[in-house]
LOLOZA-684938 format. One record per residue (C-alpha): residue in one letter; x, y, z. Coordinates in steps of 0.25 Angstrom, whole numbers, plus 5000, padded with zeros to 4 digits. Layout:
N
{node 'a', {X, Y, Z}}
...
***
This chain:
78
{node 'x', {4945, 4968, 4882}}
{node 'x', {4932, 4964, 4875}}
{node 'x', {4925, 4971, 4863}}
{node 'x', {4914, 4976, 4874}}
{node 'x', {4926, 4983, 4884}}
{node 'x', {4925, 4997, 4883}}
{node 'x', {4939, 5002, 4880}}
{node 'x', {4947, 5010, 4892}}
{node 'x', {4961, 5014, 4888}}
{node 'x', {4972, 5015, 4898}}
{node 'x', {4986, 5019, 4897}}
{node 'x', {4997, 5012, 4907}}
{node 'x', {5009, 5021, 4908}}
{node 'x', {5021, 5024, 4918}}
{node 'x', {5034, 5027, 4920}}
{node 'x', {5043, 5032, 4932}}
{node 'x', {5038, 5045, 4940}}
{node 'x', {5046, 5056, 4943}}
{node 'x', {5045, 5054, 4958}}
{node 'x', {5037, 5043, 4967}}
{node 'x', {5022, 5047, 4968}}
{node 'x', {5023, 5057, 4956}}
{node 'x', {5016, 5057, 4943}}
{node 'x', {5027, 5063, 4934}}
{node 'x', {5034, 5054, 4926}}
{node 'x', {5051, 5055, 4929}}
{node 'x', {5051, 5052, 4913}}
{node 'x', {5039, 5054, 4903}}
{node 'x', {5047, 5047, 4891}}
{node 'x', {5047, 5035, 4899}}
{node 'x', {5033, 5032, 4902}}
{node 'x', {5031, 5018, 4902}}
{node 'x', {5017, 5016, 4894}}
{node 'x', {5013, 5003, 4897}}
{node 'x', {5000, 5004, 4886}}
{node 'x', {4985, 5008, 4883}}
{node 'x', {4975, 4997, 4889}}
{node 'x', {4960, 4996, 4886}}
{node 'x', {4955, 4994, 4900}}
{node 'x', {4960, 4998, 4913}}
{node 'x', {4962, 4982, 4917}}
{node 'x', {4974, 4982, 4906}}
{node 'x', {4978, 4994, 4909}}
{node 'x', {4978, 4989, 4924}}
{node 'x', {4986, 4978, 4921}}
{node 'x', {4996, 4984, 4912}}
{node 'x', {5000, 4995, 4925}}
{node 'x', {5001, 4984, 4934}}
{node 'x', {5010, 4978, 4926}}
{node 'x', {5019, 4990, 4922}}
{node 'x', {5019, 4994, 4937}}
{node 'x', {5023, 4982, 4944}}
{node 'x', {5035, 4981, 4932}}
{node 'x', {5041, 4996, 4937}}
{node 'x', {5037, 4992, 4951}}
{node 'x', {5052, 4994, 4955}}
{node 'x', {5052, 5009, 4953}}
{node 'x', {5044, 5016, 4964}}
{node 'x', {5043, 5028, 4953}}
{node 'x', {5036, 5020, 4941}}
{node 'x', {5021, 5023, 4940}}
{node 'x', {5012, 5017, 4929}}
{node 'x', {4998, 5021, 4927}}
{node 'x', {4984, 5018, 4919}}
{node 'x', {4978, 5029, 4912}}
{node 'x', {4965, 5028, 4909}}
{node 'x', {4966, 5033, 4895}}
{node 'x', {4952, 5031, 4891}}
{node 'x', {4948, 5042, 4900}}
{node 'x', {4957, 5051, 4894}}
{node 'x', {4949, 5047, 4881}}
{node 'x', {4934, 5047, 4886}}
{node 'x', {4933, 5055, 4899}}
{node 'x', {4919, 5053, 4901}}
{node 'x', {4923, 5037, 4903}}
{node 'x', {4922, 5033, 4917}}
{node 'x', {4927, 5019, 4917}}
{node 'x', {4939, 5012, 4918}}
***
């Protein structure tokens, strides 16, 4: 990232799901937070990499969340 990149934060998290194509977690106190990236890229590549580790259990899901939506709502990008 360069001093002119806008800064987009995104979260990377996951852990096991309750049930295969659920979105409830079977265990909240072990989420698997992977980090807080500037820019989606990073974040991109941190899930890849988390994912293809747990790629083994059919219930493990990570996700980005683009945490700088959360922060601004009126940005559109990334």
């Amino acid at each position: 990232m360069t001093g002119t990149d806008k800064q987009l934060l995104h979260l990377v998290f996951g852990g096991e799901l309750s049930a295969v194509g659920s979105m409830e977690f079977a265990d909240l106190s072990k989420l698997d937070i992977v980090g807080i990236y500037p820019n989606y890229k990073t974040a991109y590549d941190a899930w890849k990499q988390a994912a293809q580790g747990s790629v083994d259990n059919a219930q493990t899901r990570y996700f980005i969340v683009h945490l700088h939506r959360l922060l601004d709502p009126e940005a559109t990008t990334g």
